[in-house]
TIDRENKE-437889 format. One record per residue (C-alpha): x, y, z. Coordinates in steps of 0.001 Angstrom, whole numbers, plus 524288, in hexadecimal, padded with zeros to 5 digits. Layout:
# residues N
ATOM   east  north     up
ATOM      X      Y      Z
...
//
This chain:
# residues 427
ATOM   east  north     up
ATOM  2C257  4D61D  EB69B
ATOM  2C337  4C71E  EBABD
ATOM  2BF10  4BD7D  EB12A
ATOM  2BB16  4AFAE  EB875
ATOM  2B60E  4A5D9  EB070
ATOM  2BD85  49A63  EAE32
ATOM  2B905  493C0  EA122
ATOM  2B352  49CD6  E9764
ATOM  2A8DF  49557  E920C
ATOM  29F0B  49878  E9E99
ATOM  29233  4A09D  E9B23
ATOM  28E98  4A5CF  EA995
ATOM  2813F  49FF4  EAF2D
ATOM  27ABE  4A13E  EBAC3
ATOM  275CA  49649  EC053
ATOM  27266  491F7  ECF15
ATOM  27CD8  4889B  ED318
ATOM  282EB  48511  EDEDD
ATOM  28156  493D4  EDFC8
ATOM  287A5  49A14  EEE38
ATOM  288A9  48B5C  EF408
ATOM  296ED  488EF  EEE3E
ATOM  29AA2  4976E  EF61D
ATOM  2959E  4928B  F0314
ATOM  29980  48568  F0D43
ATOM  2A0DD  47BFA  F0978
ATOM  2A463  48116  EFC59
ATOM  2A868  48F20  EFD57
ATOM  2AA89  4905E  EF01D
ATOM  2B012  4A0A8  EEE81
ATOM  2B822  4A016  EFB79
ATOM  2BC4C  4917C  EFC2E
ATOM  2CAF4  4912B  EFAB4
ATOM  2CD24  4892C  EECB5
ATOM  2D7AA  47FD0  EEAA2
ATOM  2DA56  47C49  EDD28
ATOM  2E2AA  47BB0  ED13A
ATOM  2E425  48B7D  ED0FD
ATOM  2E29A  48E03  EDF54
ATOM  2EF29  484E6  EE00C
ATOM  2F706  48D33  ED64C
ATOM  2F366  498F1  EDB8E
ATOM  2F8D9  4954E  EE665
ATOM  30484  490EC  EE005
ATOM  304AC  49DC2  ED8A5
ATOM  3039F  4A3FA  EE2E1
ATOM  30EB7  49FD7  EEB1F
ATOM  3181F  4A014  EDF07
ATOM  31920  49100  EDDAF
ATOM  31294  491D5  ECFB5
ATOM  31306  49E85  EC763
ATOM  30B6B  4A09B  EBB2B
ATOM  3109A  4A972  EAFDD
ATOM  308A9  4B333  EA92B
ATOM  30AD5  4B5F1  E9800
ATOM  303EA  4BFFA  E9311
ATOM  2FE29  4B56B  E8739
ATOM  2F5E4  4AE64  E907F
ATOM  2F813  4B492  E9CDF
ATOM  2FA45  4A962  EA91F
ATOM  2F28D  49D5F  EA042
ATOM  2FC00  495D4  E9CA8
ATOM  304F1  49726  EAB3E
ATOM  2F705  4949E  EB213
ATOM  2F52B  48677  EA833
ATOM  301D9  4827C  EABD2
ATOM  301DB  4859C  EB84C
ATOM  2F44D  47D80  EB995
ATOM  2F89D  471B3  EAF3E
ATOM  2ED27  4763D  EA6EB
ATOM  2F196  471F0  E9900
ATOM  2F119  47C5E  E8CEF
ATOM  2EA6D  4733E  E8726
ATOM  2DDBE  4729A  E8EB4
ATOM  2DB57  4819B  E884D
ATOM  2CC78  4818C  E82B7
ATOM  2C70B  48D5C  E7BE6
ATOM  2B967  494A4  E7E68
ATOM  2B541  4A16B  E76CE
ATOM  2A998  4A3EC  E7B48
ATOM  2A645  4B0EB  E83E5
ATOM  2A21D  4A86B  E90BF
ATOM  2AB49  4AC2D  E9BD8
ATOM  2AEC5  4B93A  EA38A
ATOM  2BA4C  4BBD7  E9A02
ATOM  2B0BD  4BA96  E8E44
ATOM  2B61D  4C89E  E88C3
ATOM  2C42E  4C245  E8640
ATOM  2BDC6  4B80B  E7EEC
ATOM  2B8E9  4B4F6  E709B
ATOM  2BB17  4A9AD  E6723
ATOM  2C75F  4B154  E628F
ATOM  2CC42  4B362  E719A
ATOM  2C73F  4A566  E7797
ATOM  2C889  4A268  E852A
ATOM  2D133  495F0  E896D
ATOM  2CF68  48BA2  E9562
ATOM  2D8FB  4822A  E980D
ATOM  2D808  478FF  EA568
ATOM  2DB23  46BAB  EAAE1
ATOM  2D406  46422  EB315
ATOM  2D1C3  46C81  EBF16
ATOM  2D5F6  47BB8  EBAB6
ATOM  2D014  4837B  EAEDA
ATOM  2D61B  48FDD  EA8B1
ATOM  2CF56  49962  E9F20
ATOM  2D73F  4A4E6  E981D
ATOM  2D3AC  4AEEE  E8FAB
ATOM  2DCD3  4B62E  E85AA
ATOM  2E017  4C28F  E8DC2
ATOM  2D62C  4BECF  E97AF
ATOM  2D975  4C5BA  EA6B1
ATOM  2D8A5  4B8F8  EAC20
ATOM  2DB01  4A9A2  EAAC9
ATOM  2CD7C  4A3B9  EB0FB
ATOM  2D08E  496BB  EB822
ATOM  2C7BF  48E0A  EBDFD
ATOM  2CB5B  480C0  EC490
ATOM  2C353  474DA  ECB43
ATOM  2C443  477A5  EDB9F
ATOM  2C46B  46C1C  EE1A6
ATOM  2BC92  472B4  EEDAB
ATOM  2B54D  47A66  EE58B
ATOM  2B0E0  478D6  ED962
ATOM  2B4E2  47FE4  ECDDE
ATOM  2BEDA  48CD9  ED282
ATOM  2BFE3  497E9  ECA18
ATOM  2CCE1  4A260  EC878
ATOM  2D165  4AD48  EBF37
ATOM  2E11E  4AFCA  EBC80
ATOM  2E489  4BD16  EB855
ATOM  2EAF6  4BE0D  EAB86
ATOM  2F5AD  4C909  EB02F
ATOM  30257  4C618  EB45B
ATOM  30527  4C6CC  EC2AC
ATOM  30FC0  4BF3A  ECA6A
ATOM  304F4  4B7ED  ED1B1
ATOM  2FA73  4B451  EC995
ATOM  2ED9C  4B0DA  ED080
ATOM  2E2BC  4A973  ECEDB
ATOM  2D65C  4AEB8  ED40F
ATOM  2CAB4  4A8D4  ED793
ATOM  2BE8D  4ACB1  ED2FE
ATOM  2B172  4A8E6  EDBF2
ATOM  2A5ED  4AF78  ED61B
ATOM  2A6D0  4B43E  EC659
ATOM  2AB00  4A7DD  EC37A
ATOM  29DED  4A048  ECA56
ATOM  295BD  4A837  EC1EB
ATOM  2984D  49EEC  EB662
ATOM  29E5E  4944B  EBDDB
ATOM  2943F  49032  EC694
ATOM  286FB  48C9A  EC27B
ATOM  28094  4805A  EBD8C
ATOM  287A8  47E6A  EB2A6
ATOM  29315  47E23  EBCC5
ATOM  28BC2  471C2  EC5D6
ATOM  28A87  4808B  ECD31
ATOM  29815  4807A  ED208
ATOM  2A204  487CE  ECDC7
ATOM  2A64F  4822B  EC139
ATOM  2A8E0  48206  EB2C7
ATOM  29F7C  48236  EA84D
ATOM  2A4C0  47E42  E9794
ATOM  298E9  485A6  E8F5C
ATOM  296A7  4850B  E7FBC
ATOM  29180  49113  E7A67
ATOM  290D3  49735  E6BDB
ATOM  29812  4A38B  E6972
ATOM  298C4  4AE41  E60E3
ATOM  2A653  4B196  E596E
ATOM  2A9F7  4BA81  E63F9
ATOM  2A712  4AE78  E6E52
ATOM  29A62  4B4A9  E7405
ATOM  28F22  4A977  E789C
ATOM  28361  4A83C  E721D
ATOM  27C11  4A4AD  E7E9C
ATOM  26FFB  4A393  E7635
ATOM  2745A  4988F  E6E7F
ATOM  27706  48FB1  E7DD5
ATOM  28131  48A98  E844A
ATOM  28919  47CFD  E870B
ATOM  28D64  478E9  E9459
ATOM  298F9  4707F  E918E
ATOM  29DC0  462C4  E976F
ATOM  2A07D  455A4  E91D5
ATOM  290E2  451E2  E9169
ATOM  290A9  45DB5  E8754
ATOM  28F13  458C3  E7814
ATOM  29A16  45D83  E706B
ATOM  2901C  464F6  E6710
ATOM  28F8C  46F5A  E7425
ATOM  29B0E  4707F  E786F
ATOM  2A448  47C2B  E773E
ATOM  29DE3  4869D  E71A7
ATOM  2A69F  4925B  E73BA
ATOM  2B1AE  48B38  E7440
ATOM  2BD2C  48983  E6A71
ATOM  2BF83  479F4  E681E
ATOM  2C9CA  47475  E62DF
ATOM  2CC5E  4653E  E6054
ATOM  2C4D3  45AF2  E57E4
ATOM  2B7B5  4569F  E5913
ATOM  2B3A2  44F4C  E4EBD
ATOM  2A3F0  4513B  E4B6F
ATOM  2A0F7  45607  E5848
ATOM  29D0E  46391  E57AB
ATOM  29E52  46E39  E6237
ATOM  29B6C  47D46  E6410
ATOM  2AA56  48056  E64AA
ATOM  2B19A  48962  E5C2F
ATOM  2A508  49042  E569F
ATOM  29F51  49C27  E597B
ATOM  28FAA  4A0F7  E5347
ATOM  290D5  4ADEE  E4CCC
ATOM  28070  4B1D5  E50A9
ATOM  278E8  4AF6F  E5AB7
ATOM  26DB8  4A748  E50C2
ATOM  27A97  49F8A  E4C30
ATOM  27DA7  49B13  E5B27
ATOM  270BC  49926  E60A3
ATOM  26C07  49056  E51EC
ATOM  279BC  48A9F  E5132
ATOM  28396  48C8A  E4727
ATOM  28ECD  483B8  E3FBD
ATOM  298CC  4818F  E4972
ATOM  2A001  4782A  E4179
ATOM  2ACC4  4809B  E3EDF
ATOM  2B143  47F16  E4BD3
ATOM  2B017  47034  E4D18
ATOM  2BC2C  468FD  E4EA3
ATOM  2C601  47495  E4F03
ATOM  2D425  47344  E5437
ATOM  2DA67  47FB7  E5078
ATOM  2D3B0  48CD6  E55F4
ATOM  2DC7A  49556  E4FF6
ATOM  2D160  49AA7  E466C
ATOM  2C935  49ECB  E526D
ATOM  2D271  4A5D8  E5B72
ATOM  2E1C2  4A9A8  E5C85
ATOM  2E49A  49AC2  E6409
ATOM  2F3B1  49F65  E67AE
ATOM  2EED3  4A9A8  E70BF
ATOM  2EB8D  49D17  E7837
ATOM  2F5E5  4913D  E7F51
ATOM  2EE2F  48726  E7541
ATOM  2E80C  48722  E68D4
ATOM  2DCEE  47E57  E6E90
ATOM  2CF7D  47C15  E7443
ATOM  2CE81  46EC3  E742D
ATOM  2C34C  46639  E750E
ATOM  2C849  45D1D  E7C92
ATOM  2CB60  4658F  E86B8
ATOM  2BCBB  46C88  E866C
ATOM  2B78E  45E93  E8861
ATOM  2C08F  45CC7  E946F
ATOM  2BD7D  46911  E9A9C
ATOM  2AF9A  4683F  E98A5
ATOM  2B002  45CA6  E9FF7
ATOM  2B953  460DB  EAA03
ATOM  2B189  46B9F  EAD5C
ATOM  2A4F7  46483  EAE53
ATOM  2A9EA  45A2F  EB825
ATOM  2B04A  46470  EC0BC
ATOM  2A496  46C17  EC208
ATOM  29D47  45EFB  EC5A9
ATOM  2A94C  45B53  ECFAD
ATOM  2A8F1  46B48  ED636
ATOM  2997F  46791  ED7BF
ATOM  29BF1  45C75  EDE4D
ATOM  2A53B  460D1  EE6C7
ATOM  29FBA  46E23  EEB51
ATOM  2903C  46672  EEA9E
ATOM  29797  45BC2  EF44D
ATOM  29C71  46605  EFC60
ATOM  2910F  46E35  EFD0A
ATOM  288F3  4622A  F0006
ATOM  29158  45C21  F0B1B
ATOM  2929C  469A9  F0FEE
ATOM  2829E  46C9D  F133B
ATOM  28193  45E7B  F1649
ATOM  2891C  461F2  F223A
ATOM  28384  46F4E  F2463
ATOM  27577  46811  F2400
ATOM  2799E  45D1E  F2D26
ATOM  27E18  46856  F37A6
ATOM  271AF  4708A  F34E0
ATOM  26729  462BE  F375E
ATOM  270D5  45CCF  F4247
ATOM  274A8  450D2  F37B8
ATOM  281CC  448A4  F39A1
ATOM  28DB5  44E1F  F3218
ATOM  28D01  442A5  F2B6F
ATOM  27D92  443E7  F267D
ATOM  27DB0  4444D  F18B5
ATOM  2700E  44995  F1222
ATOM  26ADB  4455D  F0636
ATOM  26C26  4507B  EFDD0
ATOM  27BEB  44FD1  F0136
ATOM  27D64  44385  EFBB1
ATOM  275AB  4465D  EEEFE
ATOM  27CA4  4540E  EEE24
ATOM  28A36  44BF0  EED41
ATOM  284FE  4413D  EE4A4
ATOM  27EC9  44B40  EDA2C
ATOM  28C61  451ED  ED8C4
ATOM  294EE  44739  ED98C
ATOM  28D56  43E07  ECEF3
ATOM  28E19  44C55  EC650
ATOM  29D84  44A1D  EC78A
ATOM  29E18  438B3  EC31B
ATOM  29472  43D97  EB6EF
ATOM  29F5B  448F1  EB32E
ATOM  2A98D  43F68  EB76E
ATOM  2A4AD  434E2  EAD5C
ATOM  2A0C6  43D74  EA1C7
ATOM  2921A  43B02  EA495
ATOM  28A71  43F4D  E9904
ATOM  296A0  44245  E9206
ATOM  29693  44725  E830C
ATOM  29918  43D3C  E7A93
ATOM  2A2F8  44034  E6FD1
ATOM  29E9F  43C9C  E6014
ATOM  2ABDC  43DE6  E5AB0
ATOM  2BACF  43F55  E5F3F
ATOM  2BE59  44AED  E662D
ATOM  2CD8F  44FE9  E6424
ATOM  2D3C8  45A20  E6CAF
ATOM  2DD65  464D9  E630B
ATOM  2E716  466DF  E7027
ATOM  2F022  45DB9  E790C
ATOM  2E3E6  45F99  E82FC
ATOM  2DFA5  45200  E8406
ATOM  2EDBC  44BCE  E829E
ATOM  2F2BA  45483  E90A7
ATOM  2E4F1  450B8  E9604
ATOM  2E538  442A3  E95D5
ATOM  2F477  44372  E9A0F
ATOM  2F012  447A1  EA655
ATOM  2EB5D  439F3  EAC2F
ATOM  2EAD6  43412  EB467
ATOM  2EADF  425D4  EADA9
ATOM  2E757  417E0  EB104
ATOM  2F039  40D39  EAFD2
ATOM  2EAC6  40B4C  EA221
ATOM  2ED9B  41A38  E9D07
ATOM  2E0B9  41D95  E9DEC
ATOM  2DCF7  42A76  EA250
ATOM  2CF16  432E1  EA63A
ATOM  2D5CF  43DDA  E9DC7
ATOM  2D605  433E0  E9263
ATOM  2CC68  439BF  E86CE
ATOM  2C3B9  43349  E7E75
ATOM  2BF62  43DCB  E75C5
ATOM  2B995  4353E  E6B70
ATOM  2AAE5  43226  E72ED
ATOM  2AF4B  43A60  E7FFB
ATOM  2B800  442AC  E8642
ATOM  2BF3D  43835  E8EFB
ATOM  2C20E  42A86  E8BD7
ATOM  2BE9E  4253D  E9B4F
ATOM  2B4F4  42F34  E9DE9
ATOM  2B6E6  4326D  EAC3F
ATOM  2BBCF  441B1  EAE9B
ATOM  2CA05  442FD  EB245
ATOM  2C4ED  44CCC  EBC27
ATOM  2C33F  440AA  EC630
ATOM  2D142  44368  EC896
ATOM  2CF35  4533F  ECAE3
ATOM  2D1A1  457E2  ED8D8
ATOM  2C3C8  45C52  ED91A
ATOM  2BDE2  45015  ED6AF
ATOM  2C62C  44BE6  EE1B7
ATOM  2C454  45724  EEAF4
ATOM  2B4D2  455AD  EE975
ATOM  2AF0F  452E5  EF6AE
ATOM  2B0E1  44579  EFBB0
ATOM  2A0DD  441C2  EFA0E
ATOM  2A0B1  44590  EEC00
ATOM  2ACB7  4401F  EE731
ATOM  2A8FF  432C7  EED72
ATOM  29C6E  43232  EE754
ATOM  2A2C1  436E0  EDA4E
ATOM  2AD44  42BA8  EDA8F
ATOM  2A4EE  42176  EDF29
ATOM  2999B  424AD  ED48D
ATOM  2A378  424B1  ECA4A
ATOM  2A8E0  417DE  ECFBC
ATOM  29C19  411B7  ECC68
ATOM  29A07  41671  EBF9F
ATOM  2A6B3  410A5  EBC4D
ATOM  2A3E6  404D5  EC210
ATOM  29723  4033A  EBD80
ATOM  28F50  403A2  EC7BD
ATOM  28937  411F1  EC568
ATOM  28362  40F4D  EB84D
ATOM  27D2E  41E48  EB7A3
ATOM  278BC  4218A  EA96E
ATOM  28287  42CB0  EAC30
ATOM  28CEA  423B4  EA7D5
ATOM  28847  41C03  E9E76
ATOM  291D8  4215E  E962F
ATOM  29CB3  41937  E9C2F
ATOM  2A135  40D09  E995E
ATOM  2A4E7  40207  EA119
ATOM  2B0B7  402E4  E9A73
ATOM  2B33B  412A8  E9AAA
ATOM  2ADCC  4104A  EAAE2
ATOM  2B91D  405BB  EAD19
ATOM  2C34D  40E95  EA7AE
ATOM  2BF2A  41B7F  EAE69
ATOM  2BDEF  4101F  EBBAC
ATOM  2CBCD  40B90  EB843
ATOM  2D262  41A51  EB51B
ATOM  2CB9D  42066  EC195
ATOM  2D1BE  4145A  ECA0A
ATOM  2DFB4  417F0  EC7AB
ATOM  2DF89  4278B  EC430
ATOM  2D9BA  42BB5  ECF7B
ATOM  2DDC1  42A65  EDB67
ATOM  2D610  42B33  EE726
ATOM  2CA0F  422FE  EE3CE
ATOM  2C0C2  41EA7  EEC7C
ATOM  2C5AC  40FAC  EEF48
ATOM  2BA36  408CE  EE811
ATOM  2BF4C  40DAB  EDC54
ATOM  2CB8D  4036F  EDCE3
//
């Protein structure tokens, strides 16, 4: 049997969303040839210029990280039973993620499979399973419909995408749907965040749902005293951590990928709405005898709604403000700034703040992703040029309040010499 969700902290919904649309013209989605991160090493892999190696510990994980520059130290925790391969795990038997800006990875102790996911430039979120058997040609397979059961719904921007949830446990990692559930990104207050999850790092007063588990159903739907697993850095009490590359879940990595995943399911909307859009534009003109170049309404406003969802993700809109200092308990947030690019001054969009928010110039390093680059020419203009005025000042949308002239000078100033490629009002 083929397990084929990526992160396990998805409770399957269904929802309408974009529905059949993303498997017809111009998108294609289940027969569309992908190229991305893995579709690029399989086809290294499979040609013999790259090899991973197999250990019977934790099967082709730590080969497939290198082989992907995905650090160790990304690895966060979840216990709760919300993916496919919910019978390998329990709080004792966790399941680990670990990803970088484009690829994620999810493995379970003994699992049959590693579950990968990565952001498509063309389209969208892709999804693949690895077998965990040793072969001398490894392949990664991709997976077109389980996965979309989960992955693609509202709480997706219906595409497929990724979805972070908080939910409350039993001891053996079982949801108490009763008692609700969290959909996570950085507008989340702490107080909801990570709820079957194991945490790790220092928090200060802040309290979250981490590293706690209700032992009734009364005690999780009325609430119970989660204060024991507050500001943890050693799991070692909760499950066997050396069965694992790292000790760690830490925070500061669940804040990044909560984020990361947020603004990549805004860019895939964007760029399969934009495509979608432009496409029936055209099929319309040929069907009422308009110009090529007729442009309806409705086209315009489809682009605008999906690009202005991208600047707000982009720029932290609505963002969860921190009450006290947030420390990480791995060398996560040390390799993640390292990675650049810098200004002049040394000053960096990977640069954290971590005191009153997660970045210090809050503007998402995933401007610099090849699919926020790849996103059809329309959308990323309107995206650039929108974010352009907000820095500038002349977009003064209660959306940004938040920013400073001071924090929108820097971000102006960073964006100006990191990225290359700008539109040529930007210099």
């Amino acid at each position: 049997m083929r397990y084929v969700l990526v992160l396990p902290l998805f409770l399957c919904v269904s929802s309408p969303g974009f529905g059949d649309d993303f498997n017809r013209a111009p998108v294609n989605y289940s027969t569309a040839t992908p190229d991305n991160a893995i579709s690029r090493l399989q086809t290294k892999l499979a040609s013999g210029d790259n090899k991973i190696r197999f250990t019977e510990e934790h099967g082709y994980l730590r080969s497939v990280l290198a082989a992907l520059d995905i650090s160790e130290s990304s690895q966060v925790v979840v216990f709760s039973k919300t993916s496919l391969q919910r019978e390998r795990i329990t709080p004792r038997t966790p399941r680990a993620i670990y990803f970088n800006d484009d690829v994620y990875v999810g493995f379970c102790l003994r699992g049959d499979v590693l579950e990968v996911s990565v952001a498509d430039p063309s389209l969208g979120t892709v999804f693949y399973t690895l077998d965990q058997e040793p072969t001398e040609r490894p392949r990664f397979i991709r997976q077109t419909e389980n996965c979309l059961t989960c992955h693609e719904s509202s709480l997706t921007r219906n595409t497929p995408g990724h979805l972070v949830r908080s939910v409350t446990t039993d001891r053996n990692g079982m949801p108490f749907l009763s008692a609700g559930t969290f959909r996570t990104d950085h507008s989340s207050p702490i107080d909801e965040r990570w709820g079957g999850w194991y945490v790790t790092g220092k928090h200060g007063r802040m309290t979250h749902r981490g590293n706690s588990f209700a032992a009734t159903k009364r005690e999780a739907d009325e609430g119970f005293d989660r204060s024991a697993g507050q500001n943890v850095t050693d799991l070692k009490d909760y499950f066997t951590v050396g069965m694992y590359p790292t000790p760690h879940s830490d925070i500061v990595a669940l804040m990044v990928l909560e984020h990361q995943i947020e603004i990549q399911n805004r860019i895939a909307r964007a760029t399969l709405e934009t495509r979608s859009a432009l496409y029936q534009n055209a099929e319309l003109n040929k069907a009422l005898g308009e110009p090529h170049t007729h442009r309806f309404e409705s086209t315009g406003s489809r682009i605008k709604s999906a690009g202005d969802a991208v600047v707000k993700a982009l720029l932290f809109s609505e963002e969860a403000k921190l009450t006290d200092e947030v420390r990480g308990s791995s060398s996560f947030a040390k390799e993640f700034t390292a990675r650049g690019p810098k200004d002049k001054k040394g000053r960096s969009l990977r640069d954290f703040d971590l005191a009153t928010r997660l970045f210090r110039y809050p503007c998402s390093y995933q401007i610099y992703s090849e699919a926020f680059d790849a996103m059809p020419e329309e959308v990323r203009e309107h995206v650039l040029k929108r974010l352009f005025d907000v820095l500038t000042g002349r977009d003064e949308d209660k959306a940004f309040s938040h920013l400073t002239n001071e924090s929108k000078r820097a971000i102006l100033e960073i964006v100006r010499e990191t990225k290359p490629n700008l539109p040529a009002y930007w210099h």
